[in-house]
C-alpha positions in Angstrom: 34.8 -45.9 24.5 37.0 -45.6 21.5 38.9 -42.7 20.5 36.1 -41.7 17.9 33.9 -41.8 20.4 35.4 -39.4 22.2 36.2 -37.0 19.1 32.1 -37.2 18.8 31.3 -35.9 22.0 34.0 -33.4 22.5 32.8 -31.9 18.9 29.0 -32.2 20.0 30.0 -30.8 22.9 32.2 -27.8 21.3 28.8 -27.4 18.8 26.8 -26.7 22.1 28.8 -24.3 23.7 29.4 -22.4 20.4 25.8 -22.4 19.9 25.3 -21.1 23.7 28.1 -18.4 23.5 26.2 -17.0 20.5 23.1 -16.9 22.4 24.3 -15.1 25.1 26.1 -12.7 22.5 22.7 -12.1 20.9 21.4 -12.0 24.8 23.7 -9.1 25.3 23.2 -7.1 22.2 19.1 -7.0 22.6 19.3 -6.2 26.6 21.9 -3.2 25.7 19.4 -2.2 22.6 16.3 -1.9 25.1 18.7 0.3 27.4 19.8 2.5 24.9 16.4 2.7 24.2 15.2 3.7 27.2 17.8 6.3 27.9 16.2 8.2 24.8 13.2 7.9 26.7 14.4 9.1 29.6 15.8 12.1 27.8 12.3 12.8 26.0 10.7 13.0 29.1 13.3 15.2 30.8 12.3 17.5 27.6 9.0 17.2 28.2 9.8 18.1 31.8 11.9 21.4 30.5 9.0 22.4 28.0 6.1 22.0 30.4 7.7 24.5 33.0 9.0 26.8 30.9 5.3 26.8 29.2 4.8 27.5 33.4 6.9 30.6 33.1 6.0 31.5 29.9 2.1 31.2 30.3 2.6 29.1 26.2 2.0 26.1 26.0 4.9 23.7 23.4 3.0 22.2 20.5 6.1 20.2 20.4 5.2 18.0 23.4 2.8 15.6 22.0 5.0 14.7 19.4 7.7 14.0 21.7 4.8 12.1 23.0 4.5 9.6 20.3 8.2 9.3 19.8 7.9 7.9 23.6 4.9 5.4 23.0 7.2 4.4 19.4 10.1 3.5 21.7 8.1 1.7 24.6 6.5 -0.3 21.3 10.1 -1.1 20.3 11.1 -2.4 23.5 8.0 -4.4 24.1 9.4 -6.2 20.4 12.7 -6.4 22.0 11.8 -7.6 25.4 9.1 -10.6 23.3 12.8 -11.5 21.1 14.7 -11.9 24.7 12.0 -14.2 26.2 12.2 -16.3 22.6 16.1 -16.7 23.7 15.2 -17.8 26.5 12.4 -20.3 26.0 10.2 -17.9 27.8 6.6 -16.1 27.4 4.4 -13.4 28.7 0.7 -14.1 29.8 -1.9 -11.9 30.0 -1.2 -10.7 33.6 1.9 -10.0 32.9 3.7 -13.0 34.3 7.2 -14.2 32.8 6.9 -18.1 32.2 8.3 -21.0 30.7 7.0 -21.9 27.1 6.4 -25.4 28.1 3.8 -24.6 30.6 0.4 -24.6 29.3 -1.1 -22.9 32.6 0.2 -19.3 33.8 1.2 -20.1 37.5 0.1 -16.5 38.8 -3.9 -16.3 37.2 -4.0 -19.7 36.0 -4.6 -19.0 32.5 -4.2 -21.3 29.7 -1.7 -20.9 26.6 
């Protein structure tokens, strides 16, 4: 192996992990989005929570808490396009039963489903 050679497959090799290292950078932004995400949701539903017992004390009920409602399902809808962008970075897909599984298998191993 000449040195050319070798300045070929350390800059393939340099392409790769650059290309990986971006990945995971992506990776890490998406995973961190669908958190943030679901804190909001977690803070609706505490909301919800506060409204539905003062509504208790109160004997009123909040017209407020079905729209909080929809904001909830809007955020679980956003995460679900999240998660599916995670499982294209890693080569991944959902079946129908839920299952997490490679996109190179044509069967789901947990129903048995075909892609």
């Amino acid at each position: 192996m000449d040195f050319n050679d070798v300045k070929k497959v350390v800059g393939d090799t340099a392409q790769k992990v650059v290309k990986k290292s971006g990945e995971a950078v992506e990776y890490g932004k998406v995973k961190y989005k669908i958190y943030d995400i679901q804190n909001d949701i977690n803070k609706i539903f505490t909301q919800i929570g506060q409204d539905v017992y003062e509504g208790y004390k109160g004997d009123y009920v909040n017209d407020d808490i079905p729209n909080k409602c929809e904001v909830i399902d809007a955020k679980k809808a956003e995460i679900e396009e999240l998660e599916e962008k995670l499982r294209e970075l890693k080569n991944t897909k959902k079946c129908n039963c839920g299952r997490i599984t490679s996109k190179d298998d044509a069967f789901c191993p947990a129903c048995g489903s075909n892609f």
